[in-house]
Structures are given as structure tokens and as C-alpha cells.
Backbone as XML, in Angstrom:
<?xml version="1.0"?>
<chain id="A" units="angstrom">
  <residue number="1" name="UNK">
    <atom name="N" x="17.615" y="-18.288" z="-46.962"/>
    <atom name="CA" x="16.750" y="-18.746" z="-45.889"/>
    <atom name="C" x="16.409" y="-17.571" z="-44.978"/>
  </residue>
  <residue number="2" name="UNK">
    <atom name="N" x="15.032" y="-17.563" z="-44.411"/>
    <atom name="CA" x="14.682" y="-16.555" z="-43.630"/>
    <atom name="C" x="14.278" y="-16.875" z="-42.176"/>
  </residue>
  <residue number="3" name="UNK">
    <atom name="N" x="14.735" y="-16.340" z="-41.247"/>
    <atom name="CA" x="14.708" y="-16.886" z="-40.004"/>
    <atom name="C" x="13.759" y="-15.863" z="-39.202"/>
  </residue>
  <residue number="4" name="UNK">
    <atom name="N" x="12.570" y="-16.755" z="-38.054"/>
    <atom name="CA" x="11.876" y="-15.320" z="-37.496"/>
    <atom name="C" x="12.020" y="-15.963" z="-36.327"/>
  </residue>
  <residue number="5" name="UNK">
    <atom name="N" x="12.278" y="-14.797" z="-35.872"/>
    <atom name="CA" x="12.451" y="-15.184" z="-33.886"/>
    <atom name="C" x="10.921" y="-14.943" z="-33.918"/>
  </residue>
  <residue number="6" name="UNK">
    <atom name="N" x="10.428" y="-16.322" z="-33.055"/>
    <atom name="CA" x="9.074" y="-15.734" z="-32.411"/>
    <atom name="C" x="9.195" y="-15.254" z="-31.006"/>
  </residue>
  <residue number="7" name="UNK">
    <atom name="N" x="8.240" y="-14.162" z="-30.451"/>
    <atom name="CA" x="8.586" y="-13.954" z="-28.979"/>
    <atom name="C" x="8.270" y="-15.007" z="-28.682"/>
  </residue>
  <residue number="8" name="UNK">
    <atom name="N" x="8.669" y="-14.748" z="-27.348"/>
    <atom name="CA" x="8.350" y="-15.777" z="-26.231"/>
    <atom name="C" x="7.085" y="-15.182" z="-25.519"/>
  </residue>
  <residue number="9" name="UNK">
    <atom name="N" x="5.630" y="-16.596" z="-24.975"/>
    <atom name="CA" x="5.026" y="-15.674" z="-24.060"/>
    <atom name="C" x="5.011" y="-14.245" z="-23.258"/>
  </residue>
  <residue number="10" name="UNK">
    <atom name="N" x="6.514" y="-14.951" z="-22.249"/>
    <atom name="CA" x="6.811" y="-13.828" z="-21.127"/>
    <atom name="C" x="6.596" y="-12.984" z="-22.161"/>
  </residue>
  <residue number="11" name="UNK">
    <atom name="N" x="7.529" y="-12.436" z="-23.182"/>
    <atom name="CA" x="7.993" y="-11.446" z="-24.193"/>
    <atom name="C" x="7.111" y="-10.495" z="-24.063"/>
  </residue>
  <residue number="12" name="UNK">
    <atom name="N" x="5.986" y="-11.023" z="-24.695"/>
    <atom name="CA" x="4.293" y="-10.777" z="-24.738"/>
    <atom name="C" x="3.708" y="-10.001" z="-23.613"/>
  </residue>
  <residue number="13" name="UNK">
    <atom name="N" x="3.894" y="-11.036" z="-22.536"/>
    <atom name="CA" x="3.228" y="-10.269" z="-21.070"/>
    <atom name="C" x="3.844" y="-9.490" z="-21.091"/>
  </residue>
  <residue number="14" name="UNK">
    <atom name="N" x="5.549" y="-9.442" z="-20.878"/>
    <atom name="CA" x="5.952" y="-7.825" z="-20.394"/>
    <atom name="C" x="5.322" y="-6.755" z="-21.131"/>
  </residue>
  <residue number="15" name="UNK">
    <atom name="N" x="5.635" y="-6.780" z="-22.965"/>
    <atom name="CA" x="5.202" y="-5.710" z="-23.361"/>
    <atom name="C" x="3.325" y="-5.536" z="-22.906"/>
  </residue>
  <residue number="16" name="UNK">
    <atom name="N" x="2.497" y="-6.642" z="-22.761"/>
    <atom name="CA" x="1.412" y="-6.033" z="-21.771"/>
    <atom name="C" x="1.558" y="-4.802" z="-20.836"/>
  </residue>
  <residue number="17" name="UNK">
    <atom name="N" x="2.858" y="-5.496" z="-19.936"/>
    <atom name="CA" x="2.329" y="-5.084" z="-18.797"/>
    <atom name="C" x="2.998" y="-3.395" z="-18.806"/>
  </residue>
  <residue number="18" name="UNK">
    <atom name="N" x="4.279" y="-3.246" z="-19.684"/>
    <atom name="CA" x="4.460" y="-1.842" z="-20.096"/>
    <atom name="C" x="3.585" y="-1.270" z="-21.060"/>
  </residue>
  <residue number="19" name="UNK">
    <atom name="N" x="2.524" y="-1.459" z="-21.543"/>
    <atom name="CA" x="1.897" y="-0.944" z="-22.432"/>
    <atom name="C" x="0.414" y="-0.377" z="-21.522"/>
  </residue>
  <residue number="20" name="UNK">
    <atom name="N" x="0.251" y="-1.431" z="-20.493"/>
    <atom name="CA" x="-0.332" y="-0.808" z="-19.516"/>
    <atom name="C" x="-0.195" y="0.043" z="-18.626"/>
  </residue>
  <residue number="21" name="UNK">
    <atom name="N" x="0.496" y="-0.074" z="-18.125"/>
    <atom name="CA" x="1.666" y="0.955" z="-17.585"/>
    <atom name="C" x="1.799" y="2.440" z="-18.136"/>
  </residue>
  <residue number="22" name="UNK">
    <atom name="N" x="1.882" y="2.698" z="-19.400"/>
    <atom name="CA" x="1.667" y="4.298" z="-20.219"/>
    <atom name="C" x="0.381" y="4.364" z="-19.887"/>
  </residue>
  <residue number="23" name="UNK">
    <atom name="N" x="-0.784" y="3.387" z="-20.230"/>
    <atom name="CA" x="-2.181" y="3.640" z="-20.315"/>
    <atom name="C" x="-2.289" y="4.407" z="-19.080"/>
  </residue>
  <residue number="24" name="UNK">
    <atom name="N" x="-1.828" y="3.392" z="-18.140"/>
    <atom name="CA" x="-2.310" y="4.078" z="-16.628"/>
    <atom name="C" x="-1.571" y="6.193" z="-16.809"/>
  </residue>
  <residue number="25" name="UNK">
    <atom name="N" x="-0.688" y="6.087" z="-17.270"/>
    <atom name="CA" x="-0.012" y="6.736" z="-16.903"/>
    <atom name="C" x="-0.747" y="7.893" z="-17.734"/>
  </residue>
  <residue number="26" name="UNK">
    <atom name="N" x="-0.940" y="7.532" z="-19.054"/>
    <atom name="CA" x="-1.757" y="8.523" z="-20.009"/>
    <atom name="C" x="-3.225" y="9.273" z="-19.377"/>
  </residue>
  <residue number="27" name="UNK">
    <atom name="N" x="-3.884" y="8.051" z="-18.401"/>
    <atom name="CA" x="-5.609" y="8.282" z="-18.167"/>
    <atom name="C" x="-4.723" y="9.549" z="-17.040"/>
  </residue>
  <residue number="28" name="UNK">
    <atom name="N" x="-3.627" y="10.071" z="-16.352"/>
    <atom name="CA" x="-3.817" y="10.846" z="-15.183"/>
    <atom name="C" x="-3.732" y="12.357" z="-15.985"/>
  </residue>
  <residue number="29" name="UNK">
    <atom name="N" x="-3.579" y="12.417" z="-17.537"/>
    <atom name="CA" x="-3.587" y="13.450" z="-17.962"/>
    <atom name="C" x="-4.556" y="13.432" z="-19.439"/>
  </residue>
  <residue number="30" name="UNK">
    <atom name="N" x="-5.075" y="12.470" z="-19.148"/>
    <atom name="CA" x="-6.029" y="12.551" z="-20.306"/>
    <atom name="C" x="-7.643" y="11.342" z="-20.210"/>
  </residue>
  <residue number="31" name="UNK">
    <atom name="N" x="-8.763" y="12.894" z="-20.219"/>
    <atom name="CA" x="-9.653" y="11.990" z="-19.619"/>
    <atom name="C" x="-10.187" y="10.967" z="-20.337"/>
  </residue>
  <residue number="32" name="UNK">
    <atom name="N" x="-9.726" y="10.991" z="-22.109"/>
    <atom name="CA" x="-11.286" y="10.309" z="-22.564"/>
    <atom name="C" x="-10.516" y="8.888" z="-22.704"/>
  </residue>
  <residue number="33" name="UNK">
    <atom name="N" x="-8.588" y="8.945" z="-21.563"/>
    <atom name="CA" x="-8.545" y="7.578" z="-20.963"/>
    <atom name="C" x="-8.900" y="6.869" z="-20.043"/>
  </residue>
  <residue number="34" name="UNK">
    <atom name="N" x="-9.367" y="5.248" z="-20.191"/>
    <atom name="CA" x="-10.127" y="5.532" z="-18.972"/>
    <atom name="C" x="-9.566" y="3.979" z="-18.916"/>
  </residue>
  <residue number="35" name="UNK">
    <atom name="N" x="-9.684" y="3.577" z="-17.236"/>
    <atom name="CA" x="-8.465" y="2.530" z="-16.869"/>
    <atom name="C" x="-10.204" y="2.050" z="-16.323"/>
  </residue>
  <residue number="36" name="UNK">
    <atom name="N" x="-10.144" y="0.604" z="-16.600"/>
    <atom name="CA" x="-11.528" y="-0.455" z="-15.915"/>
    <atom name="C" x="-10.661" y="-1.583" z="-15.005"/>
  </residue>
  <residue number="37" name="UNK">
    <atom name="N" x="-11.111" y="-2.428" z="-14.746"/>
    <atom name="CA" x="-11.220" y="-3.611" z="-14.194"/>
    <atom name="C" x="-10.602" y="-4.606" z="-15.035"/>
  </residue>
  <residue number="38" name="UNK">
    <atom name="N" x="-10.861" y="-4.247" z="-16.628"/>
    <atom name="CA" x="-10.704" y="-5.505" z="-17.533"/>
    <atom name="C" x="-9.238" y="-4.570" z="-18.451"/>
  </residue>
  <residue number="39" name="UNK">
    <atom name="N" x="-8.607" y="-3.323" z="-18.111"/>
    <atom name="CA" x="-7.735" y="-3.071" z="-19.214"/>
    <atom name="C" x="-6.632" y="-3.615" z="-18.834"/>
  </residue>
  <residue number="40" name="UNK">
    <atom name="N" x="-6.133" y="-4.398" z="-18.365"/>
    <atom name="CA" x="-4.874" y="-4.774" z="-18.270"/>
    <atom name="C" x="-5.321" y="-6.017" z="-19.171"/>
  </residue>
  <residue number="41" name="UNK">
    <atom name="N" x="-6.445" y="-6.692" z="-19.128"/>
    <atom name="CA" x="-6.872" y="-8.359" z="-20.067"/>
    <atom name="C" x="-6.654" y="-7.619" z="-21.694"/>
  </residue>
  <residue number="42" name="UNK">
    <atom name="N" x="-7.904" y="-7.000" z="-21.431"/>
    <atom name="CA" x="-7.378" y="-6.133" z="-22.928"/>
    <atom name="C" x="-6.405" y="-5.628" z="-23.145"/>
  </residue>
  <residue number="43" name="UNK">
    <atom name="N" x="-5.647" y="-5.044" z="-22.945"/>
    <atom name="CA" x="-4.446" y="-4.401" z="-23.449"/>
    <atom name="C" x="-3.447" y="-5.739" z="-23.672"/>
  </residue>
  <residue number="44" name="UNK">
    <atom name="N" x="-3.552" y="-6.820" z="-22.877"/>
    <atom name="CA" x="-2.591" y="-8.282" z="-23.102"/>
    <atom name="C" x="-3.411" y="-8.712" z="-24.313"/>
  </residue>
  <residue number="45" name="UNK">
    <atom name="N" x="-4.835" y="-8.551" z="-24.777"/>
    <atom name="CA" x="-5.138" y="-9.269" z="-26.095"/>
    <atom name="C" x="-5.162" y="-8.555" z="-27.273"/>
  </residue>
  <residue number="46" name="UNK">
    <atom name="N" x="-5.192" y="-7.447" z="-27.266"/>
    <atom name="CA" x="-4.385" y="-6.594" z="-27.956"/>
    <atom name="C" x="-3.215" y="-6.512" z="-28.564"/>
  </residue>
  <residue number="47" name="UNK">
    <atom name="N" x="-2.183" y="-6.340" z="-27.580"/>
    <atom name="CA" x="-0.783" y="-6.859" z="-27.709"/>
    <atom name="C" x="-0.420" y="-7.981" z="-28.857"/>
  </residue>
  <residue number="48" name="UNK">
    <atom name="N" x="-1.508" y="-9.395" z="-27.951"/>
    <atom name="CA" x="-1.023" y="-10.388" z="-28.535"/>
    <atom name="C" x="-1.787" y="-10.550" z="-30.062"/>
  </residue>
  <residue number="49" name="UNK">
    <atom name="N" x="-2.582" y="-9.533" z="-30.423"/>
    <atom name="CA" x="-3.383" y="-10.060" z="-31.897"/>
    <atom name="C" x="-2.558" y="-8.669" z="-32.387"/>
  </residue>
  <residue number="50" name="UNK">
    <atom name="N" x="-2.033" y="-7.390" z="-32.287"/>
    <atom name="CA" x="-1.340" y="-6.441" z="-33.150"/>
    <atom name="C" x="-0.066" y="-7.823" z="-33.446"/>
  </residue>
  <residue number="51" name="UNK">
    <atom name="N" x="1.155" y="-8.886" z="-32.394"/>
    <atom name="CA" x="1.753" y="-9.262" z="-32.894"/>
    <atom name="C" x="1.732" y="-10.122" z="-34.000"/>
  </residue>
  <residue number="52" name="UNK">
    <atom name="N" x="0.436" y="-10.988" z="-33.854"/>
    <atom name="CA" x="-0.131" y="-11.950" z="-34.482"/>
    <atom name="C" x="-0.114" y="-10.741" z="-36.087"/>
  </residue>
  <residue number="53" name="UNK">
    <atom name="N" x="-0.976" y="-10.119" z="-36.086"/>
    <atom name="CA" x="-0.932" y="-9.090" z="-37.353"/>
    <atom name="C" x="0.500" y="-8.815" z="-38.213"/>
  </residue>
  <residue number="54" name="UNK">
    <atom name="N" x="1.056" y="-7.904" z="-36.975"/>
    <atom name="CA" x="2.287" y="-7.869" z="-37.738"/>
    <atom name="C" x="3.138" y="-9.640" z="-38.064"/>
  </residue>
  <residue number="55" name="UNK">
    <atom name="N" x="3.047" y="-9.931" z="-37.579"/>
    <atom name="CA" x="4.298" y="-11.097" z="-38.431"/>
    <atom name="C" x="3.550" y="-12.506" z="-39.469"/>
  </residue>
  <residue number="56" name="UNK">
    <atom name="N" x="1.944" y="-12.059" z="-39.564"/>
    <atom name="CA" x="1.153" y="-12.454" z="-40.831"/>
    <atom name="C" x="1.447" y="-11.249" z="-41.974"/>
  </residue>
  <residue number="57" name="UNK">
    <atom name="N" x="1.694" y="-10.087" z="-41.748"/>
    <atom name="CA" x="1.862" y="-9.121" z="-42.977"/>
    <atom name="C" x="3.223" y="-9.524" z="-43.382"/>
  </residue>
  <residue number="58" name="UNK">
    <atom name="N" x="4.073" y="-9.744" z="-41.920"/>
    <atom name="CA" x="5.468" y="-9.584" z="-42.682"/>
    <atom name="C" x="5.785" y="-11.132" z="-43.466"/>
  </residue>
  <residue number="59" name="UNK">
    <atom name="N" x="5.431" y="-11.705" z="-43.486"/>
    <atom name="CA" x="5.531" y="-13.352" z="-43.879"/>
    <atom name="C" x="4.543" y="-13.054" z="-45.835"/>
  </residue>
  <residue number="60" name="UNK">
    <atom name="N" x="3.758" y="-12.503" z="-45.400"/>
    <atom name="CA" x="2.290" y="-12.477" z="-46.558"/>
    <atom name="C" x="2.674" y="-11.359" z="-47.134"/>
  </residue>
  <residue number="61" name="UNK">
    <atom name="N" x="3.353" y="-10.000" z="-46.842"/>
    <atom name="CA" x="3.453" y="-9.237" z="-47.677"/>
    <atom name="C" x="4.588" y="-8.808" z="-47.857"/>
  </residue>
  <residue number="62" name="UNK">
    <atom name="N" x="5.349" y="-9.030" z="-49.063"/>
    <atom name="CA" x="6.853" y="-8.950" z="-49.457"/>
    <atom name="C" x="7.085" y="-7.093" z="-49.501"/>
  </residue>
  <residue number="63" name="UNK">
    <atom name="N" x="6.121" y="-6.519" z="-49.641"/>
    <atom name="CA" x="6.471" y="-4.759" z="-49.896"/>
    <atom name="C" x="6.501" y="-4.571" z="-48.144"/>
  </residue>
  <residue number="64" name="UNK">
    <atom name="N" x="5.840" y="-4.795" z="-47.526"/>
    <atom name="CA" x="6.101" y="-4.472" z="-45.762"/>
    <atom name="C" x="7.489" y="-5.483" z="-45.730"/>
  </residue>
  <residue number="65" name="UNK">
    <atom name="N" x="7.932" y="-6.696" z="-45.986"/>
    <atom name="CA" x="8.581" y="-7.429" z="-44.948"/>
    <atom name="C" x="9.753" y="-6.344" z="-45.859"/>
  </residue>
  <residue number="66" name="UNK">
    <atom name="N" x="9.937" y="-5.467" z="-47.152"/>
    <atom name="CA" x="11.492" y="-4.893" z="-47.744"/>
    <atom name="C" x="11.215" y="-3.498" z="-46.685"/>
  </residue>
  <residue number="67" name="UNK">
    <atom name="N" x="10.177" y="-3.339" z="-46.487"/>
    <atom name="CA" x="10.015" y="-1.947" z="-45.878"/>
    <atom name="C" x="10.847" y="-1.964" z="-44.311"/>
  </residue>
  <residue number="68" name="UNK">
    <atom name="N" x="10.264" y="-3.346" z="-44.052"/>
    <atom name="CA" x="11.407" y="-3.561" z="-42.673"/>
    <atom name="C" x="12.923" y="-4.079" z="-42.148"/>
  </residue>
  <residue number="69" name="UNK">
    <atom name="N" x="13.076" y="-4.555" z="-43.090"/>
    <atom name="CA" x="14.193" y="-4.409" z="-43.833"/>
    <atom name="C" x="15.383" y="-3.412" z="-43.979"/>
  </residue>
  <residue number="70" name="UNK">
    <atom name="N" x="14.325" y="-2.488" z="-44.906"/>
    <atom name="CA" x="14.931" y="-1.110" z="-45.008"/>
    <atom name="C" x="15.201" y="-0.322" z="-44.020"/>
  </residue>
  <residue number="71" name="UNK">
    <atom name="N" x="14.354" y="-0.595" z="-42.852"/>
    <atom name="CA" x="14.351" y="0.495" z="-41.682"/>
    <atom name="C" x="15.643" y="-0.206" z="-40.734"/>
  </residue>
  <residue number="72" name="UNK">
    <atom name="N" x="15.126" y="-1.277" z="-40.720"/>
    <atom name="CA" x="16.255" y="-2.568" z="-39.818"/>
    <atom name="C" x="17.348" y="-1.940" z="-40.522"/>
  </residue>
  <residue number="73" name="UNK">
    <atom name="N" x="17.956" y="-2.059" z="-41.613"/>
    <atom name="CA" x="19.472" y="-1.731" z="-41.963"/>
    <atom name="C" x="19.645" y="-0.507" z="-41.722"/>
  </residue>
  <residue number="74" name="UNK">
    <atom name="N" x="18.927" y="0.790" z="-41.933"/>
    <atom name="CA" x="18.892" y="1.718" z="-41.473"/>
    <atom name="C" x="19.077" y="2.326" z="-40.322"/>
  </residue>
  <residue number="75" name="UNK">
    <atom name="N" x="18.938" y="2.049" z="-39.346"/>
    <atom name="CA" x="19.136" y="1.994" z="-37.900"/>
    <atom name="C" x="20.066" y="0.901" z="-37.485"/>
  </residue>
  <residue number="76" name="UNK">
    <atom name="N" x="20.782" y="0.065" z="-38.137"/>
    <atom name="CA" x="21.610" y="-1.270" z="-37.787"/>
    <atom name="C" x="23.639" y="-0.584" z="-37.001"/>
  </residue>
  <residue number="77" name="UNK">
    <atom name="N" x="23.181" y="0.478" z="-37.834"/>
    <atom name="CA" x="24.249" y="1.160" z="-37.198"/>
    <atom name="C" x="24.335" y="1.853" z="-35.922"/>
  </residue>
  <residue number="78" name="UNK">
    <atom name="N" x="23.329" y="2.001" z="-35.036"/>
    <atom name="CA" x="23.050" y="2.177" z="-33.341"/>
    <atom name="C" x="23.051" y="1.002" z="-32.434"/>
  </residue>
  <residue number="79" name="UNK">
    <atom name="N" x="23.017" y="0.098" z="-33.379"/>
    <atom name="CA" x="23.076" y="-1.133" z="-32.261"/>
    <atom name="C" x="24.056" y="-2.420" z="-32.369"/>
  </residue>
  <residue number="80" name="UNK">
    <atom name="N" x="25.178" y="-3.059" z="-31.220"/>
    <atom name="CA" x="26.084" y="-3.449" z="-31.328"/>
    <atom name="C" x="27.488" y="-3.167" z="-31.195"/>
  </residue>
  <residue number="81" name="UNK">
    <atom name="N" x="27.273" y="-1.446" z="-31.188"/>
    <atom name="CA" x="28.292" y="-0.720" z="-31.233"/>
    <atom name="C" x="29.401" y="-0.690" z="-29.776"/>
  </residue>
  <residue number="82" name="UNK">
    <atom name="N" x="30.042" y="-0.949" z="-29.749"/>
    <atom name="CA" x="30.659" y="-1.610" z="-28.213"/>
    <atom name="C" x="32.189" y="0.100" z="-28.305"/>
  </residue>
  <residue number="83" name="UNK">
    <atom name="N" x="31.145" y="1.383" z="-27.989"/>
    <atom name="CA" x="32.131" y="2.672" z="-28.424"/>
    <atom name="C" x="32.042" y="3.228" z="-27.258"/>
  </residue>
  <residue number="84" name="UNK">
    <atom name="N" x="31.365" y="2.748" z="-26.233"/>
    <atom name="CA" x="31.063" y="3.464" z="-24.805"/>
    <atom name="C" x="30.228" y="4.685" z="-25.074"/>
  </residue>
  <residue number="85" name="UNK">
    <atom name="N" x="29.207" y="4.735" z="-26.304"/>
    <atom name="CA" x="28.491" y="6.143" z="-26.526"/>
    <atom name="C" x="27.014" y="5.482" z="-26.131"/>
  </residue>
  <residue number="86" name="UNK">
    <atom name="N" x="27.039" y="3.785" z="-25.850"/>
    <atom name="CA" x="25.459" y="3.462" z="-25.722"/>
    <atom name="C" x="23.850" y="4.109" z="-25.371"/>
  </residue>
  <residue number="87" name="UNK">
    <atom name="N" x="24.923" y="5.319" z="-24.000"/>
    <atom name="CA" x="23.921" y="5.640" z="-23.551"/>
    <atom name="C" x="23.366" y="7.584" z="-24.030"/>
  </residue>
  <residue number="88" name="UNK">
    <atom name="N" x="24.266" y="7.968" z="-24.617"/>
    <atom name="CA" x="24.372" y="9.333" z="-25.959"/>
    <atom name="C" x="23.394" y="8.924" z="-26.845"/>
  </residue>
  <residue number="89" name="UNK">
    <atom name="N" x="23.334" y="7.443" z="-27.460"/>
    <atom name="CA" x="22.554" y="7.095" z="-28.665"/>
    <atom name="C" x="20.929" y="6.929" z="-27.811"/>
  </residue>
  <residue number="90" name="UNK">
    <atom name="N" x="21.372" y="5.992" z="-26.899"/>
    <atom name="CA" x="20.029" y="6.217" z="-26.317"/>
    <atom name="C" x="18.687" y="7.525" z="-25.608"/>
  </residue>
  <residue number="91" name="UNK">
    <atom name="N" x="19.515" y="8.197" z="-25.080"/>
    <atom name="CA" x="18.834" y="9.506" z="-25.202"/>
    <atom name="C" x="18.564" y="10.371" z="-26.247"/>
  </residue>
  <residue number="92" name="UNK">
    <atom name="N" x="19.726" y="10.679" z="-27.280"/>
    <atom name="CA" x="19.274" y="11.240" z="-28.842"/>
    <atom name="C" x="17.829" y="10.339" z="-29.310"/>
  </residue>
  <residue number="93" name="UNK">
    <atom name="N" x="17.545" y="9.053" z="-29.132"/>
    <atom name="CA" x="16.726" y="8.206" z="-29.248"/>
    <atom name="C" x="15.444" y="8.679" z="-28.853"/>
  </residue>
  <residue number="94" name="UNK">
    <atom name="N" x="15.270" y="8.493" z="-27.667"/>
    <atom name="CA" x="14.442" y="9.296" z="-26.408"/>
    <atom name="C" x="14.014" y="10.692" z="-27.273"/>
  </residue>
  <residue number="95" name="UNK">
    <atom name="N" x="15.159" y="11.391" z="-27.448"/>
    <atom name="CA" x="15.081" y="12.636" z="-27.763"/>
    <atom name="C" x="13.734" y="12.888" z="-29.342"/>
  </residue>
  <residue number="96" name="UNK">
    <atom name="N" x="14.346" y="11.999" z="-30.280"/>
    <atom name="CA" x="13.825" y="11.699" z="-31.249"/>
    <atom name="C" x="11.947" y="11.239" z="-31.467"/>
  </residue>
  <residue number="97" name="UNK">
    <atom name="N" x="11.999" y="10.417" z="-30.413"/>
    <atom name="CA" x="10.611" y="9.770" z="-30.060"/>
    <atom name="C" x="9.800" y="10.769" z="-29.437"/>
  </residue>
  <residue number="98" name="UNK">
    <atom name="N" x="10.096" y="11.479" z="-28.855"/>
    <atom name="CA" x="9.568" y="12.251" z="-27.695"/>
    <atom name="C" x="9.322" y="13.798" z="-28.221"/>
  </residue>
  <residue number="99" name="UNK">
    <atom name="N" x="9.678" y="14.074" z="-29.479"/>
    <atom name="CA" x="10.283" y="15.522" z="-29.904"/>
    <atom name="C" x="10.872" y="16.501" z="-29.309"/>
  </residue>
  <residue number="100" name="UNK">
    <atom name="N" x="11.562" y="15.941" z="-28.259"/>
    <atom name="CA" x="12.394" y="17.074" z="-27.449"/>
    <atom name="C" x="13.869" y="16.643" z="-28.269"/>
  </residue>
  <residue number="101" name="UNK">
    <atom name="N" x="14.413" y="17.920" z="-28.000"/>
    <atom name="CA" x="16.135" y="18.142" z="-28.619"/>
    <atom name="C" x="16.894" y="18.349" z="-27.360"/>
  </residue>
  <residue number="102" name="UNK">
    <atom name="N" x="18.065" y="17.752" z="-27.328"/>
    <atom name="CA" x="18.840" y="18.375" z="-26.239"/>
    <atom name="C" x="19.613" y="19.513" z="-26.429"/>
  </residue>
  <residue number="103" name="UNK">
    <atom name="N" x="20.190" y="20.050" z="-25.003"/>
    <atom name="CA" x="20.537" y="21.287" z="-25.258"/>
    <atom name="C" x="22.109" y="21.658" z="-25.472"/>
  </residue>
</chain>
């Protein structure tokens, strides 16, 4: 049996409202971003049709839903870990995303 958490609304809005949030943050160093009146609506319908996308591929396509899978078990070992290193993994993390290395 396969079980899918759906988000929740809120879920949804927050990642809106942090996804807006970079935007804003992106347009102060990059011009051809550009913040309107309507990007916070868009960026929430956005949001909500990339989720809609992803969890029609992962349901409809068995080579994406092993691919996530694969990555999920792959990384399953950073999370849960109760070693007091939570916040080591989380910056190597940071570190990783960001291409900076620590020193």
C-alpha cells in the first residue's frame, strides 16, 4: 500500500509566501527580476499547479515516483537522527545547496 500525505492549504501558502520572499529578495540584485502588484498571486498559483504537477507525475509515472524513492532513501540517513549533530548536518546542507564549503 502506498500512502501520500497531501499538503495542507496553509502548507501551500507558506511555501508561497517563502518563495516570494527570495523573489523579493532576488529582484534587489537582479534586474530582469521584477516584483508587480500581482507576484505574490502568481507566485501562490504557481506553487500550487508545480504541486499539482509533481504528485500527478509521481502517482502516473512509476520511473519518477523509483527516482524519488531513490533520493528519499538516500538522504533518509540525515533525518531522525536524535545525535545532537542536527544542526552540523544542517549547515553542511546549506553548504551543499549554496556551493559554499566550510572552513
Amino acid at each position: 500500500m502506498i500512502t501520500i500525505k497531501i499538503a495542507k492549504k496553509s502548507d501551500l501558502n507558506e511555501f508561497a509566501k517563502l518563495r516570494f520572499l527570495a523573489h523579493q529578495y532576488s529582484a534587489k540584485f537582479d534586474k530582469e527580476v521584477v516584483i508587480t502588484s500581482n507576484s505574490g498571486a502568481e507566485l501562490a498559483r504557481l506553487v500550487k499547479k508545480e504541486f499539482e504537477d509533481i504528485l500527478k507525475k509521481t502517482v502516473t509515472d512509476s520511473a519518477f515516483y523509483q527516482e524519488l524513492c531513490n533520493e528519499q532513501k538516500a538522504v533518509s540517513g540525515y533525518y531522525g537522527n536524535l545525535d545532537g549533530l542536527a544542526s552540523e548536518r544542517m549547515s553542511n546542507l546549506f553548504d551543499q545547496i549554496s556551493g559554499n564549503h566550510a572552513f
